[in-house]
Short mmCIF file of the C-alpha atoms (twelve columns), coordinates in Angstrom:
data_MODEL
# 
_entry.id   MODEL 
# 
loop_
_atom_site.group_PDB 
_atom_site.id 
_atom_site.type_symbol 
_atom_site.label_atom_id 
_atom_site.label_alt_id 
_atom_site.label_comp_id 
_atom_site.label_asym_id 
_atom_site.label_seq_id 
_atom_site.Cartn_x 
_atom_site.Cartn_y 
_atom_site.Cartn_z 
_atom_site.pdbx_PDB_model_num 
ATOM 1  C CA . UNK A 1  11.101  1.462  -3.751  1 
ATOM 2  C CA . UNK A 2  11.028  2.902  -0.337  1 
ATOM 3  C CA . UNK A 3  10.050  6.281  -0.663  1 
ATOM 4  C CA . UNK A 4  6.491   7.030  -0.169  1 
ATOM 5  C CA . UNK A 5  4.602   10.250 -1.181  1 
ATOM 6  C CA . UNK A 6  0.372   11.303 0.405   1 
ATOM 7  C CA . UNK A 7  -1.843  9.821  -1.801  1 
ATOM 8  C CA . UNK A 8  0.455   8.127  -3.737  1 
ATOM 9  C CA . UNK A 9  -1.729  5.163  -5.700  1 
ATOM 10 C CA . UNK A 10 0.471   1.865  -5.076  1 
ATOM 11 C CA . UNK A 11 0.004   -1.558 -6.963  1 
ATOM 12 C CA . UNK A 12 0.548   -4.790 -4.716  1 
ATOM 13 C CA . UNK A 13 1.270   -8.780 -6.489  1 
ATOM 14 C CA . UNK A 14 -1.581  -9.835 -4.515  1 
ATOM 15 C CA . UNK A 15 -4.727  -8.742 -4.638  1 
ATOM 16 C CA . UNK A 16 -6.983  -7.471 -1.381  1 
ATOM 17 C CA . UNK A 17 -9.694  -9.763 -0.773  1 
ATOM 18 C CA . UNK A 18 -12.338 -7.321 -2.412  1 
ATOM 19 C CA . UNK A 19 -10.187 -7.852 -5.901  1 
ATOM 20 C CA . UNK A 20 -8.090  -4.597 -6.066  1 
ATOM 21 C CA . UNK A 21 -4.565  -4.523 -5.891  1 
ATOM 22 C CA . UNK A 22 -4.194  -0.130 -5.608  1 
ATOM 23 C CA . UNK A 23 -3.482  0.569  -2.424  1 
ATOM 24 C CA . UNK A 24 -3.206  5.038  -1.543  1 
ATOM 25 C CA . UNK A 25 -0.819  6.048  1.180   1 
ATOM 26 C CA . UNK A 26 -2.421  7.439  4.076   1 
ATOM 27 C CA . UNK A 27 0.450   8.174  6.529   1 
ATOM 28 C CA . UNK A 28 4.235   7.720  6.109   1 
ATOM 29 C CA . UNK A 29 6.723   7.533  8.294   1 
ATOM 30 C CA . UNK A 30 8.639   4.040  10.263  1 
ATOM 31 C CA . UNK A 31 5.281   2.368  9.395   1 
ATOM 32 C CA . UNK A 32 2.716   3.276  6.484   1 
ATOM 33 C CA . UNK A 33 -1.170  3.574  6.571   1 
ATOM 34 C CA . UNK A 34 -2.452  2.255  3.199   1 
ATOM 35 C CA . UNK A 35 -6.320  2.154  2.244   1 
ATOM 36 C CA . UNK A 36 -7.607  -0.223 -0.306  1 
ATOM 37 C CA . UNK A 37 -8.732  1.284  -3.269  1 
ATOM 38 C CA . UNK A 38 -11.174 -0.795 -3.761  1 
ATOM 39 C CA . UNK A 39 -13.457 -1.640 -0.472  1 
ATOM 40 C CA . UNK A 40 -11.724 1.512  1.408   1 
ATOM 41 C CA . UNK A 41 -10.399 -1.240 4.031   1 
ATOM 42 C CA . UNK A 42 -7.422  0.563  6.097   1 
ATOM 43 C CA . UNK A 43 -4.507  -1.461 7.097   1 
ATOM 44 C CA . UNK A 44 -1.196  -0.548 8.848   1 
ATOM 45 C CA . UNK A 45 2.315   -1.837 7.542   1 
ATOM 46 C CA . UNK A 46 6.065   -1.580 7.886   1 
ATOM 47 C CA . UNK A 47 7.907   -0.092 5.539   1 
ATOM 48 C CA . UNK A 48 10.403  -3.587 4.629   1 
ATOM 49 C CA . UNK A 49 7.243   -5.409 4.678   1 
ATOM 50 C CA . UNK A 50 5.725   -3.267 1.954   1 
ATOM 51 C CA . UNK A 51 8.633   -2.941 -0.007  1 
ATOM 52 C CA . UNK A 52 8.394   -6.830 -0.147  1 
ATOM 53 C CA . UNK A 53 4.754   -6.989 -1.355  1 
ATOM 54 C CA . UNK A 54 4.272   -4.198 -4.210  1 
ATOM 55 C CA . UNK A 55 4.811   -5.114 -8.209  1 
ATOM 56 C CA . UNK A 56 8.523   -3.631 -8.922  1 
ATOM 57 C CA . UNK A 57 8.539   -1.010 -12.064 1 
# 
């Protein structure tokens, strides 16, 4: 993974609390700004810490 694209639609292994697991990127760059599809929650995440967390195609 690693590279990261505006309003790219991610898929995480764990769900948010609301139940969704897409995730849209809202900023890019040393950290990323993700909002849950789902509830529309916005969270704030480095970029080896996301890698970690999202289902691997």
């Amino acid at each position: 993974m690693g590279n990261y694209v505006l309003g790219q639609i991610i898929q995480t292994k764990k769900p948010h609390v609301c139940g969704s697991k897409d995730w849209e990127v809202l900023r890019t760059g040393v950290d990323i700004k993700l909002k849950c599809v789902g509830c529309g929650r916005e969270i704030m995440m480095l970029k080896y810490e996301l890698d970690k967390r999202l289902i691997k195609k």
